[in-house]
N, C-alpha and C positions, 0 to 999 in steps of 0.2 A: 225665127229660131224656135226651135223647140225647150220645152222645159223638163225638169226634175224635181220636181217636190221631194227634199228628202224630210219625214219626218221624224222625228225619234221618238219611240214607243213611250205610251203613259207611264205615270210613277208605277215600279216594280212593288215585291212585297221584301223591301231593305228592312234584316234582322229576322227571317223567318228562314225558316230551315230550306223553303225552295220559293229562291228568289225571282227566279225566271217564270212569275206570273201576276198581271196587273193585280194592283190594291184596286178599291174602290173608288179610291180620290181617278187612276191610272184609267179606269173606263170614264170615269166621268167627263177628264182632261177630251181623249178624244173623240167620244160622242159629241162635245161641243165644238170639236173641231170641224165635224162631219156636219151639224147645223149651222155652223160659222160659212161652210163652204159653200153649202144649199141656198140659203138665205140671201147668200147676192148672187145667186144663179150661176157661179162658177162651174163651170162643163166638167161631167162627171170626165175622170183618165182612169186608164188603165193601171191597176192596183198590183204591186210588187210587195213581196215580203222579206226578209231574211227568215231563215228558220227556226230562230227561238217560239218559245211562247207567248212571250210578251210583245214579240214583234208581230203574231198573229191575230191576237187577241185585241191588240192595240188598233189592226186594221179594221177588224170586225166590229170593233166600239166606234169607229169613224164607220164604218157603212150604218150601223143603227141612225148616227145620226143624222147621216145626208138623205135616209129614206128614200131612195129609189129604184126601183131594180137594175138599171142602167150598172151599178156598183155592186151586184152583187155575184154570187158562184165562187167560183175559184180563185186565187190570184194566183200568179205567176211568186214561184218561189225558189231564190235564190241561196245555193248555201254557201255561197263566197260573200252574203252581206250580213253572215255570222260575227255576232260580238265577240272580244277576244276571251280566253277562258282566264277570267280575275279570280275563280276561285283558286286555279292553277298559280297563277303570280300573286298570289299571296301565302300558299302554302310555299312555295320556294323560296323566299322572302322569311317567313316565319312559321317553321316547320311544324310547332304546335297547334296549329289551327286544321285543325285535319279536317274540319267540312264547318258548313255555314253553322251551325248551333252551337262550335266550340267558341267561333270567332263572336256571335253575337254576344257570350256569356263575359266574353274578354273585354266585348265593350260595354253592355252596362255597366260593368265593375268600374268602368272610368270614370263615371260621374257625368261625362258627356259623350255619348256614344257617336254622335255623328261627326262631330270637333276628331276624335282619337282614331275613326274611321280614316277620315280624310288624311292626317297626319302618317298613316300606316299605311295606306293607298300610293300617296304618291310617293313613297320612298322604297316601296315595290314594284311602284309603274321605275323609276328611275334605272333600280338594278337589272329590270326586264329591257329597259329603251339602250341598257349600254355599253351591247356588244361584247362582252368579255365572258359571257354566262349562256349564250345563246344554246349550249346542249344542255343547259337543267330544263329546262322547258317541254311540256307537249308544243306549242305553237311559239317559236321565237319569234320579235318583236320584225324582224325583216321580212318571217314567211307572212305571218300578221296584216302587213302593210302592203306586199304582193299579190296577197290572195284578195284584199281588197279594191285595189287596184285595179284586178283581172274584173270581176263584178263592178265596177264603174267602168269599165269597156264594153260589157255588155249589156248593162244598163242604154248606153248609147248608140247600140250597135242598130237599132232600128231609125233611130233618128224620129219618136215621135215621144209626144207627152207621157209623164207616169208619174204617179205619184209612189212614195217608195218608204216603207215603214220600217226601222232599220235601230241601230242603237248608237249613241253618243261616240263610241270608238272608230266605229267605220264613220260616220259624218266625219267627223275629225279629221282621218287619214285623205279622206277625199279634198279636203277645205286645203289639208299641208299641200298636195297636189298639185292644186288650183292655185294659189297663195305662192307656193313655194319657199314655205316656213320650216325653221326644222323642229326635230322630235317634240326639245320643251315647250316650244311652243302649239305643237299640237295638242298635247296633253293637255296645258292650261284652256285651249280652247275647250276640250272635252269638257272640265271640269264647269264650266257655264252654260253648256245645251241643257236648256228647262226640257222638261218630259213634255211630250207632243206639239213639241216647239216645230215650226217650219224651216229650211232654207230652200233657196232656189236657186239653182243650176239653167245657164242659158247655153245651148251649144248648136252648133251647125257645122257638121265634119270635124275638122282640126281645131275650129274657134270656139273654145269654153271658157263661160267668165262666172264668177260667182256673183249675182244678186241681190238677194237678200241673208241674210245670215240668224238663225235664230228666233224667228218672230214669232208673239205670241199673242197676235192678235185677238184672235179666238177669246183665250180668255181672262186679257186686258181687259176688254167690255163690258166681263163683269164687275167690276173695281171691287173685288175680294181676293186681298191678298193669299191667302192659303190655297188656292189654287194654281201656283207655283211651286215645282218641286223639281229638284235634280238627281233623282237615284232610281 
C-alpha cells in the first residue's frame, strides 16, 4: 500500500500582523523533522504543498534538514490543500476585529491571550460549521470541506508515496473522512495537531485507512518540552 505523510506546517507567527509565516521555534520543529527522517534512512518521497506560506516554508525547513538533493527543486503545489480563511470566520463572528493587529490587541487586553483566543475561535468555528450562515462567508464550511476532499482525491490519484505539508484544518477534514466523525468532532481533533506533527494515510485504490495520527516523534527525542506548539 502506499502512504501519505500528511504534515502540518511548523508554529506560524500567532499575534503578528502576518501570520501566514513560520516563527523560529516553526523552522526549527521541521528541520528536525527533515533530520528525524534522514537519520533512520527513511526514502526521500515526493514533496506536496498547500499554498500558504507557512505551508512552503515548513517544506523547505524539512528539506534543510534531511539534506539531500533527492528532496530538493520544486514541489508539486496544491491549492485545494489550502487552510480555511480564519481570519474571514472570525471577522463574521466578530466584526470589530477587522485584521490580525486589531484582534491581537483584543487579546493581550485579556490578560491571557492564547486562553481568550481559543475561547473566541471555537465559537466562530461553531457559527461557521452550522449551516444557517453559509452566505456571510468568503468560503462556507461545506465548500471548505469539498474543496478538501477534491485535493485528497488527487493527492491519491497516482497511487504512490508523498509526503504532504498542509495545515491542521485540511488534516482534520481528511481524518472526518476517513473516521467518519462529524463537524465537532473534527474541530476538536484540529484543536490537538502539534505543529509539524506527522499522520499517515495507507491507501490502495478504494482501501484507505488511517495509521498513525499526530505523531511527534521527531521531537519527543529531544525531551524538551517547548518544542511543542499548536498555532
Amino acid at each position: 500500500m502506499a502512504s501519505l505523510y500528511l504534515v502540518r506546517h511548523g508554529q506560524a507567527s500567532f499575534g503578528s500582523a502576518n501570520y501566514d509565516s513560520l516563527s523560529t521555534l516553526g523552522q526549527m520543529q521541521c528541520r528536525l523533522l527533515g533530520d528525524w527522517w534522514r537519520q533512520r534512512n527513511w526514502k526521500a518521497v515526493p514533496l506536496v504543498s498547500g499554498p500558504m506560506q507557512r505551508h512552503l516554508q515548513s517544506l523547505r525547513s524539512f528539506q534543510d534538514g534531511f539534506q539531500s538533493d533527492v528532496v530538493a527543486g520544486e514541489p508539486v503545489v496544491l491549492p485545494q490543500l489550502a487552510e480555511f480563511d480564519h481570519e474571514n470566520v472570525l471577522r463574521v463572528y466578530r466584526p470589530e476585529f477587522t485584521d490580525m493587529a486589531g484582534i491581537a490587541h483584543y487579546l493581550v487586553s485579556t490578560g491571557n491571550p492564547r486562553k481568550a483566543f481559543q475561547q473566541i475561535f471555537t465559537e466562530a468555528v461553531e457559527r461557521w460549521h452550522d449551516g444557517r450562515f453559509d452566505a456571510d462567508y468568503n468560503e462556507s464550511w461545506p465548500v471548505f470541506r469539498r474543496r478538501v476532499q477534491e485535493g485528497f482525491a488527487l493527492l491519491r490519484a497516482e497511487g504512490s508515496d508523498k509526503m504532504v505539508f498542509t495545515s491542521g484544518g485540511v488534516i482534520s477534514v481528511i481524518i472526518q473522512q476517513l473516521l467518519g466523525i462529524n463537524d465537532a468532532r473534527s474541530f476538536a481533533i484540529n484543536a490537538v495537531i502539534a505543529n509539524s506533527s506527522v499522520s499517515r494515510v495507507l491507501y490502495k485504490d478504494d482501501e484507505i485507512s488511517l495509521s498513525t495520527f499526530n505523531t511527534t516523534a521527531h521531537l519527543d527525542v529531544h525531551n524538551a518540552p517547548e518544542l511543542i506548539s499548536y498555532r
